[in-house]
N, C-alpha and C positions, 0 to 999 in steps of 0.2 A: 374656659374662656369662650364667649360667645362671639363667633365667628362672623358668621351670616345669619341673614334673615330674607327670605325667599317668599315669593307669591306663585303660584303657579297655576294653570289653568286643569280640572283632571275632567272628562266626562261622565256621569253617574247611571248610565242609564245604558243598555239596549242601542244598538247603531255604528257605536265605534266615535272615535272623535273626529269629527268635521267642524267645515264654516257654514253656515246659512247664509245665505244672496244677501241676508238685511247686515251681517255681518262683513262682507266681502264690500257693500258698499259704504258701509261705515269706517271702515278701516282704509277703500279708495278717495273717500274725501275728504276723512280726517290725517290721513300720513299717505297719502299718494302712495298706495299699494298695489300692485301691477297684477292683472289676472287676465288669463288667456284661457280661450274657450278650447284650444287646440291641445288636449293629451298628450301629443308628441313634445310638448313645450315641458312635459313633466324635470327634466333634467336642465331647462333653461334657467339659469341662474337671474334669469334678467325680470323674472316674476317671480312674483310669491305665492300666488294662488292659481289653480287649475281648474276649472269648471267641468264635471265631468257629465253632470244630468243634473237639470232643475236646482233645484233647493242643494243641491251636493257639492262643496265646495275641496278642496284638499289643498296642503301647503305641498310645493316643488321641494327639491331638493337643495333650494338654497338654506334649509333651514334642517336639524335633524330634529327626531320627536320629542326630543328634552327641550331643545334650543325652542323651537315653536312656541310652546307652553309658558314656557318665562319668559318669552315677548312683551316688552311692556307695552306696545301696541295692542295686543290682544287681551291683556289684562284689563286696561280702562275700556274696551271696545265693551268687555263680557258686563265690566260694572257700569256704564253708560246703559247698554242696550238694557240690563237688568232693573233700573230707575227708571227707565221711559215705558217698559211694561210691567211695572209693579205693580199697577189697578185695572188688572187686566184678572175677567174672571176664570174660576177656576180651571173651564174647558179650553179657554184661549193659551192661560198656562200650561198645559196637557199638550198641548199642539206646536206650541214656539216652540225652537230649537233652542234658545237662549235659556232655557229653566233647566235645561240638562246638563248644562256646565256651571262648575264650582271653581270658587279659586280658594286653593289650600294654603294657610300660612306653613312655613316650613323653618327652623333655626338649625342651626347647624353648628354645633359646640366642639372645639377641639381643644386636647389639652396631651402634655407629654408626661410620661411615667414614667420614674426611674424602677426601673423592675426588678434588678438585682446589680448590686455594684459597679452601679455609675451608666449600664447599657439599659436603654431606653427604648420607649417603645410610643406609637404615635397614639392616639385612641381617638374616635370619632362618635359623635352623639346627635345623634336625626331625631327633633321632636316632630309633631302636627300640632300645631297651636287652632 
């Protein structure tokens, strides 16, 4: 039985997964998203993002690294951003930070086995669509 079905954000590339500025402000004027320039703010639950240098963005601790990812904030932010530089040539694609992140479909199938009379067992099934 098909359970769920999951979108997530994963990075593909060299760097590690961050925000980009174009991203941090996309996300601040499309859902009022809070970012503080102060590192110490890292553990303030009252933002979401930390500016640590330049183009370098990170989510606080309101969020953990799964939880992040399957933000549906972040998911239309990666597919917006990713439509408004689609005719963008190949050098500028090489360079935006937005061509580096992917959003993965994900399903999630559960189902229960009787294994040996009558005791059961759970079973779980992780595609990538």
């Amino acid at each position: 039985m098909k359970v769920q079905e999951l979108e997530i954000v994963v990075h593909t590339t060299y760097g590690g997964f961050h925000f980009s500025a174009e991203m941090a402000l996309w996300l601040m004027e499309n859902y009022g998203w809070k970012v503080s320039k102060n590192e110490k703010d890292y553990m303030n639950k009252e933002f979401d993002l930390i500016e640590t240098c330049g183009d370098y963005l990170y989510a606080t601790k309101k969020y953990d690294d799964t939880e992040i990812r399957l933000n549906e904030n972040l998911i239309e932010c990666v597919k917006e951003l990713q439509k408004i530089h689609k005719k963008d040539s190949f050098n500028e694609k090489r360079q935006n930070f937005i061509w580096n992140l992917e959003i993965k479909k994900i399903s999630i199938d559960l189902s229960i086995i009787d294994t040996y009379d009558g005791i059961e067992e759970v079973r779980c099934k992780i595609t990538e669509n």
